[in-house]
Structure formats: C-alpha cells, structure tokens
C-alpha positions as a Markdown table, in Angstrom:
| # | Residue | x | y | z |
|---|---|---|---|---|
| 1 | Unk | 9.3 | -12.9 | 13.4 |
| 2 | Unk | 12.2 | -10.8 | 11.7 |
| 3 | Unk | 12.0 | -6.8 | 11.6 |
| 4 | Unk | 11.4 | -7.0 | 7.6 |
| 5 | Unk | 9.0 | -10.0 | 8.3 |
| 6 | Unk | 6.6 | -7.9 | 10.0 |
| 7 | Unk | 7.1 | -4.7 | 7.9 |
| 8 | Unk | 6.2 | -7.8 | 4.9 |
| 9 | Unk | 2.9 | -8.7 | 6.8 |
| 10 | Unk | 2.1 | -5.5 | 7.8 |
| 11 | Unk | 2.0 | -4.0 | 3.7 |
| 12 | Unk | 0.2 | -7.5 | 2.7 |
| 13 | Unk | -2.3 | -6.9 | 5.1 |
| 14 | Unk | -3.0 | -3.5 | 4.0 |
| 15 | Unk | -2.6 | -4.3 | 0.1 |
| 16 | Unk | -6.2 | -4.0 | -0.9 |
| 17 | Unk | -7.3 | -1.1 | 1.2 |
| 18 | Unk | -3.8 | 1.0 | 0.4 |
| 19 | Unk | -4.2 | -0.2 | -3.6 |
| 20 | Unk | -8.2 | 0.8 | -3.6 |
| 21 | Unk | -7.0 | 4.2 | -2.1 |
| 22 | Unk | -4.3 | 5.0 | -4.7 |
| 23 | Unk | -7.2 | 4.2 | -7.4 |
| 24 | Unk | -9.6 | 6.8 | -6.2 |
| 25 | Unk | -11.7 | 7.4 | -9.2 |
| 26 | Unk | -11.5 | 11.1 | -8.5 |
| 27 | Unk | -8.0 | 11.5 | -8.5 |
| 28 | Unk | -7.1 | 8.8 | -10.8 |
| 29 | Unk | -6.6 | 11.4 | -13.5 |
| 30 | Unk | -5.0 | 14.0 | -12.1 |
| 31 | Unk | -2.5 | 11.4 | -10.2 |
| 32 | Unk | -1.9 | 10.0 | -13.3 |
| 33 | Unk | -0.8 | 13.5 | -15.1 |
| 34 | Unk | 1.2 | 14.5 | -12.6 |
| 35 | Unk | 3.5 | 11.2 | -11.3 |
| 36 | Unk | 3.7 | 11.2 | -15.4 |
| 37 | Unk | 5.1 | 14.4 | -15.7 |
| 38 | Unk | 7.7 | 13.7 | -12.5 |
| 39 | Unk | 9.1 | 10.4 | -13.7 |
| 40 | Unk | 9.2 | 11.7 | -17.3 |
| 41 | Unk | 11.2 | 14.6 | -16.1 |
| 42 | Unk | 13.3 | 12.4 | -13.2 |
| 43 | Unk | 14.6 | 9.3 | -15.7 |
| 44 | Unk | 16.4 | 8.8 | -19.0 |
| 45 | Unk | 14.9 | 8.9 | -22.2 |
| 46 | Unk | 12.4 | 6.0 | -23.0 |
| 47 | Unk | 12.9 | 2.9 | -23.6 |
| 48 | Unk | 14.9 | 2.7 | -20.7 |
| 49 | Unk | 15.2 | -0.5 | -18.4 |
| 50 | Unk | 14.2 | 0.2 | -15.0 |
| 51 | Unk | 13.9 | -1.5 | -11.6 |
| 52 | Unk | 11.0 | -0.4 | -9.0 |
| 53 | Unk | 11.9 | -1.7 | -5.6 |
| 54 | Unk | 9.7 | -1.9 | -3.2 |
| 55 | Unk | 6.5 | -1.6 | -5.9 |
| 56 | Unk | 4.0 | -2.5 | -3.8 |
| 57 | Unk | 0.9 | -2.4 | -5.7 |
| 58 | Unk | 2.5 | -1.0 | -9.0 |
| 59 | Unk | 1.4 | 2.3 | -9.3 |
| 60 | Unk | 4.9 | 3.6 | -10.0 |
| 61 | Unk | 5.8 | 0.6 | -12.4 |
| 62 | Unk | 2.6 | 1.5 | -14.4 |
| 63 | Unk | 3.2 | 4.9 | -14.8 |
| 64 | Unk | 7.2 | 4.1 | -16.0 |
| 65 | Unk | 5.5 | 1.6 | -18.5 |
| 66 | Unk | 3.3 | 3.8 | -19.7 |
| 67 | Unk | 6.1 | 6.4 | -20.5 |
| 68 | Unk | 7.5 | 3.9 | -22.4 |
| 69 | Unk | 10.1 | 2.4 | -20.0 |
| 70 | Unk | 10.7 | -1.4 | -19.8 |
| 71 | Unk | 9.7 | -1.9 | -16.0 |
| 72 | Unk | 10.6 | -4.8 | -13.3 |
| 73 | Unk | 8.7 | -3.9 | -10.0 |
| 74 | Unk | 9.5 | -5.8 | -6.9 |
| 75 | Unk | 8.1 | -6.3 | -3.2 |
| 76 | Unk | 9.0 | -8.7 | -0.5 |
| 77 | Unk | 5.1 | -8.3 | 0.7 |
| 78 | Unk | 3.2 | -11.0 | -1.6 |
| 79 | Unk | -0.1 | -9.3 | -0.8 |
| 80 | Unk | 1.0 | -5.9 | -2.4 |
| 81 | Unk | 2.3 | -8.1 | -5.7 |
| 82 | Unk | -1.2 | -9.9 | -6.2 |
| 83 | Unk | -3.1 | -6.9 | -6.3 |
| 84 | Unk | 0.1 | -5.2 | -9.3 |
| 85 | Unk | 0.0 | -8.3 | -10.7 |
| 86 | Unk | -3.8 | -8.3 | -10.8 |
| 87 | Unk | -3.6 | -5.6 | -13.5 |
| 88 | Unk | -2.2 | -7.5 | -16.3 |
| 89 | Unk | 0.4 | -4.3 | -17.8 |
| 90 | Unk | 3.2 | -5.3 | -19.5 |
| 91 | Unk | 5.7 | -4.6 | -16.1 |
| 92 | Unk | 7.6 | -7.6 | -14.8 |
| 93 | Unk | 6.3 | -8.0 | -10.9 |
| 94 | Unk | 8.9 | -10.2 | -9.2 |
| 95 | Unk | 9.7 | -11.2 | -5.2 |
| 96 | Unk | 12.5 | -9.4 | -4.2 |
| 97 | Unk | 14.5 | -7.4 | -1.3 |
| 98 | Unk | 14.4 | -3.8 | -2.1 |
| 99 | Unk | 17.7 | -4.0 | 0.4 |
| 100 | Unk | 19.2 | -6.1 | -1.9 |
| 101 | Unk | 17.7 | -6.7 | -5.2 |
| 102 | Unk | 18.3 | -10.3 | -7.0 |
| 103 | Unk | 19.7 | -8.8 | -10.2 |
| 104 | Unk | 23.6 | -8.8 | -11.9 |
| 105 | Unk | 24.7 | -5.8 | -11.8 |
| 106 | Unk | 25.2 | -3.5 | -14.7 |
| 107 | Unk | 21.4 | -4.7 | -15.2 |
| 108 | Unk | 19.5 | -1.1 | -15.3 |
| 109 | Unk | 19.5 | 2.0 | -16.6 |
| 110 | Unk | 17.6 | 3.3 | -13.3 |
| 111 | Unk | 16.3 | 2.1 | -9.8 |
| 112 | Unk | 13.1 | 4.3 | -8.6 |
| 113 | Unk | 11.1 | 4.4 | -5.7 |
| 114 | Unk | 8.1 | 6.1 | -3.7 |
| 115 | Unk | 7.7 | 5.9 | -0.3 |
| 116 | Unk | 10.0 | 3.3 | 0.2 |
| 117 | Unk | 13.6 | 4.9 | 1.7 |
| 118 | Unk | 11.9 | 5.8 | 5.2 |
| 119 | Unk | 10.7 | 1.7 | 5.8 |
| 120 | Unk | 13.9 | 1.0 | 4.5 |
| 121 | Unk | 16.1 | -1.4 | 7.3 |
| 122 | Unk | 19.3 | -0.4 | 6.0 |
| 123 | Unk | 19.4 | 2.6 | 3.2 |
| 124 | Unk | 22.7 | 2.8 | 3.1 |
| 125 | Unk | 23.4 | -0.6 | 2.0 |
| 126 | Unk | 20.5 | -0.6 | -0.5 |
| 127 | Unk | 21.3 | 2.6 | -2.7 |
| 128 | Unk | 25.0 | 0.9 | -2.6 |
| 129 | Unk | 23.2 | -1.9 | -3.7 |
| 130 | Unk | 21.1 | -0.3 | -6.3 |
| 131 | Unk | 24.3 | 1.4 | -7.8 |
| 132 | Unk | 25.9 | -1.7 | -8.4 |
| 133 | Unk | 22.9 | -2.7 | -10.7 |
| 134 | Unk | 23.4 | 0.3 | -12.6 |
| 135 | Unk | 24.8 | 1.0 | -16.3 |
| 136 | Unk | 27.3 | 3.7 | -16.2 |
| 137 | Unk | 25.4 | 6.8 | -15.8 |
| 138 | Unk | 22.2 | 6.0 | -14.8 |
| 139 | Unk | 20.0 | 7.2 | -12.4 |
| 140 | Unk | 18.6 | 6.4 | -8.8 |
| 141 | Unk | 15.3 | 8.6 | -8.4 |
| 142 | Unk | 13.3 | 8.4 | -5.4 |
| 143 | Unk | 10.2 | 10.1 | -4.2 |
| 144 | Unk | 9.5 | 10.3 | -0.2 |
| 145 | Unk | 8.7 | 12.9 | 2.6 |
| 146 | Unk | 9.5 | 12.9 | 6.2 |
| 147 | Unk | 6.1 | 11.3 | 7.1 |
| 148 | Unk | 7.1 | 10.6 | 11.1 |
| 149 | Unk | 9.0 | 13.6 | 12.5 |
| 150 | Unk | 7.2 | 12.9 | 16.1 |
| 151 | Unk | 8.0 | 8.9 | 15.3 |
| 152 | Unk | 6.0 | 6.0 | 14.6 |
| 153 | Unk | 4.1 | 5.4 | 17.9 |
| 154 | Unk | 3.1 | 9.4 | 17.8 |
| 155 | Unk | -0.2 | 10.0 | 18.7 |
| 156 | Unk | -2.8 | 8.8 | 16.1 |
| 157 | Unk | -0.9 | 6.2 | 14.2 |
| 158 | Unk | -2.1 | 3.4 | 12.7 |
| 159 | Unk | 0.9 | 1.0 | 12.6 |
| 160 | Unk | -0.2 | -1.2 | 15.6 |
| 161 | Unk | 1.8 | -4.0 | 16.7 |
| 162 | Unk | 3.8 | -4.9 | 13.4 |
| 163 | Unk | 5.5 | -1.8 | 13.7 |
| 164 | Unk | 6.5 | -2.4 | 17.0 |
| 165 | Unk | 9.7 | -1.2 | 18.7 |
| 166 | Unk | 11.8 | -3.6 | 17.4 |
| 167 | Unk | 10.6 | -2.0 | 13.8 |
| 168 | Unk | 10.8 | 1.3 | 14.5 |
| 169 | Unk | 14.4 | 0.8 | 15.7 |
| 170 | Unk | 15.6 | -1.0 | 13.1 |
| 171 | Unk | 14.4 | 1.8 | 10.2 |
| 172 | Unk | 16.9 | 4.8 | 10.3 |
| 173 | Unk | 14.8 | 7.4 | 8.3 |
| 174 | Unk | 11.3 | 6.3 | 9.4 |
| 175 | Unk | 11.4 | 9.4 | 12.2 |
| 176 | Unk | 13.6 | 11.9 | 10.0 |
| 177 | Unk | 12.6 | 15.1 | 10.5 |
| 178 | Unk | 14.0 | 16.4 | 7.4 |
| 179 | Unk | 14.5 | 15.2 | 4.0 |
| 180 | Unk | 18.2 | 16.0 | 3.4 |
| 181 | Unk | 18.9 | 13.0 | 5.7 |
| 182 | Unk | 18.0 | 10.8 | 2.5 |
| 183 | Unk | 19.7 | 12.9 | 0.2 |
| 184 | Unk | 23.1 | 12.7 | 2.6 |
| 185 | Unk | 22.2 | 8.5 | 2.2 |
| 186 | Unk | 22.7 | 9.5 | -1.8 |
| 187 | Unk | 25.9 | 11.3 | -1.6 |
| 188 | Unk | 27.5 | 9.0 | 1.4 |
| 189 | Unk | 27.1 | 6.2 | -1.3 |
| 190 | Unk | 28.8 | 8.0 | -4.1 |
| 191 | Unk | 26.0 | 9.7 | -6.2 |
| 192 | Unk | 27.0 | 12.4 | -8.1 |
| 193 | Unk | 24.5 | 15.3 | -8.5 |
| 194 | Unk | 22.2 | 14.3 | -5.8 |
| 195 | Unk | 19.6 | 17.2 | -5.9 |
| 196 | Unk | 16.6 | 17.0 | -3.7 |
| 197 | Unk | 12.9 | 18.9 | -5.5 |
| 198 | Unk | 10.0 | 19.5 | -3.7 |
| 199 | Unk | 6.7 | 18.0 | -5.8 |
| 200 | Unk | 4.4 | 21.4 | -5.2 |
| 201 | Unk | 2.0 | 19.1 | -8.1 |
| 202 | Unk | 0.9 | 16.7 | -5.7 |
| 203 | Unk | 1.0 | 18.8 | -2.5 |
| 204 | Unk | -1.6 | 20.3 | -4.3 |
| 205 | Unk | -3.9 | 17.9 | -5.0 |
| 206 | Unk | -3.3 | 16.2 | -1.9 |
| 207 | Unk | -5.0 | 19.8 | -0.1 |
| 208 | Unk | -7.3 | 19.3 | -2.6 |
| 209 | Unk | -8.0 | 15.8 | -2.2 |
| 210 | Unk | -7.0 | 14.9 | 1.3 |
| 211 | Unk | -4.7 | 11.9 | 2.0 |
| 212 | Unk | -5.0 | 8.5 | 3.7 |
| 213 | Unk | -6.1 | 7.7 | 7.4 |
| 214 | Unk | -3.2 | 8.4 | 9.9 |
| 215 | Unk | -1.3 | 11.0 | 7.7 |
| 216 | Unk | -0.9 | 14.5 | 7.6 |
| 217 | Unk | -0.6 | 17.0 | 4.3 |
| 218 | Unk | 3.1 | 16.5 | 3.8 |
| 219 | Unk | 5.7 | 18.2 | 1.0 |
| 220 | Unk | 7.0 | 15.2 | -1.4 |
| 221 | Unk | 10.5 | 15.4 | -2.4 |
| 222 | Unk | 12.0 | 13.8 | -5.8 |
| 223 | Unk | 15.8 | 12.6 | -4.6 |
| 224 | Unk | 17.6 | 12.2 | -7.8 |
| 225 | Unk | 21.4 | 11.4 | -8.4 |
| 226 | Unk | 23.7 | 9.9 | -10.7 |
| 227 | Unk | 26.0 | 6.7 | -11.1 |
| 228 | Unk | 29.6 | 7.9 | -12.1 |
C-alpha cells in the first residue's frame, strides 16, 4: 500500500466519527460564525470560483457556499466525500489529489484549505500546483497549526498503523514545530504577500469547547498569499 493510500484509508475510516465531531450541536453555531467571518475576510469578493482540496467532509466547502462562493471540494479518501456529499449543498464534491488537482489551469479564482498542508506528501509541489490553477491574482488561503511538534508516534497518538513510519516520513510538515515552515512553502513557490494570522476566534472556543481525542488546544493560523 502507497504512503497516500494509507493516509486515504486512514481519513475514510475516520469519516463519520471526525464529520459527527465537526457537527457538535453545541458548537455548530458558533463554528459556523466564526470560519464565516475568516473565509469572508481570507478570499475575494463573492461569487468567486473556488477549489477546496483535501475537503474531507465539506465543512469548509459549505461555509464558502454559503458566503456566496461557487465551490468544488475534493478528497482522495471516498469515505470523507460520502458523508459531504450526504448533505445535498450546492458545492461540487469531486475525487481528486489535493497534490495535484485534475483541473486546467487558469480554472479558479482561489484554492483553500484546513488542515490539510501538514498530511500533505509533497507541499511544495502542490501550492506550485495550485498556482497554476489560478486566475491572475488570486488567492491560496490555508488554515493549519503545528499539530505534531513532538511527531506523529508521540506519546498518546491515535494514528496507529496507517500512519506508520513510512507515512510519517514521507509528510514534511506533519512534525513542524512552527508554522512559518508553511508560510516559507508559500513564498519558495512564488506567492506574493504571504502573511501568516493567528485565528484567536477559534482558539477560543476551542478552550471553551475542548477539541478532539488525541489533540492538544493549539493556535490556528490563516496562511494567505497571492498569485502574481
């Protein structure tokens, strides 16, 4: 089985407990204002067309559709697309390598993600590959943390075997101990105006709520730059 094989089984097989968790009735709300108010604030006027790599259950590609934004979510783990898909919004959910994503270029106006860049096999290659599928000036926003700073097999994780050592090897942020590593991904690649912004919104309510099994309370970054 391939490296991005098993990080595919290993989100399928936690679709519906990771999907039910992100649906917490009493969050929902809150969640809901908040992601609003950062992808409002993080993309181009609405409508714009968007692509949401690595959607998994389509939480972001909701929220972006909800804004106003014409939305195309996609997910290589087919588990994480029946429950988006399950919903019935008016996004596009598609298979598809976040790595590299099966579109012309010149196809969006942005390319978003959350919590994707750290179980990314090759960053570098995908933001190129995202800024090829760009208009001219658009936008590449992402939202992540450094989640693993003592590494995958720390202590208390729940990754079990399908990230094993050949998984954890093959994913250069997953143990980043610092957040600028994505945002020097962003510039290396040719983004212009790559700021990094802490999210104190959903620190927040994630003190206030708690967060899932096997993680700590974590500051969320919005990395944001632009195509020249």
């Amino acid at each position: 089985m391939s490296v991005q094989e098993r990080i595919n089984s290993y989100w399928t097989e936690r679709a519906p407990s990771y999907d039910d968790y992100q649906q917490r009735p009493d969050r929902l709300d809150a969640d809901r204002e908040a992601w609003g108010a950062i992808w409002a604030a993080a993309l181009p006027a609405a409508p714009a067309d968007v692509l949401d790599v690595g959607t998994g259950s389509g939480q972001v590609a909701r929220t972006l559709a909800r804004l106003g934004h014409r939305v195309t979510g996609i997910d290589l783990a087919e588990g994480m697309l029946a429950r988006a898909r399950a919903y019935g919004d008016d996004v596009l959910f598609a298979t598809g390598d976040a790595v590299e994503p099966p579109f012309p270029p010149g196809r969006f106006d942005a390319v978003v993600s959350r919590y994707v860049m750290w179980t990314l096999r090759e960053p570098a290659l995908a933001v190129a590959n995202w800024i090829r599928l760009l208009r001219p000036g658009g936008t590449i926003a992402v939202v992540d943390s450094t989640w693993f700073p003592e590494g995958l097999d720390a202590p208390g994780g729940t990754f079990g075997h399908w990230y094993d050592a050949s998984v954890r090897n093959a994913l250069p942020l997953a143990a980043a101990a610092s957040i600028q590593r994505t945002a020097d991904v962003f510039t290396a690649a040719g983004l212009t105006d790559v700021l990094v912004t802490p999210l104190p919104t959903i620190l927040a309510l994630d003190r206030e709520f708690g967060v899932a099994p096997g993680h700590a309370v974590r500051t969320q970054y919005l990395i944001r730059g632009a195509a020249r």
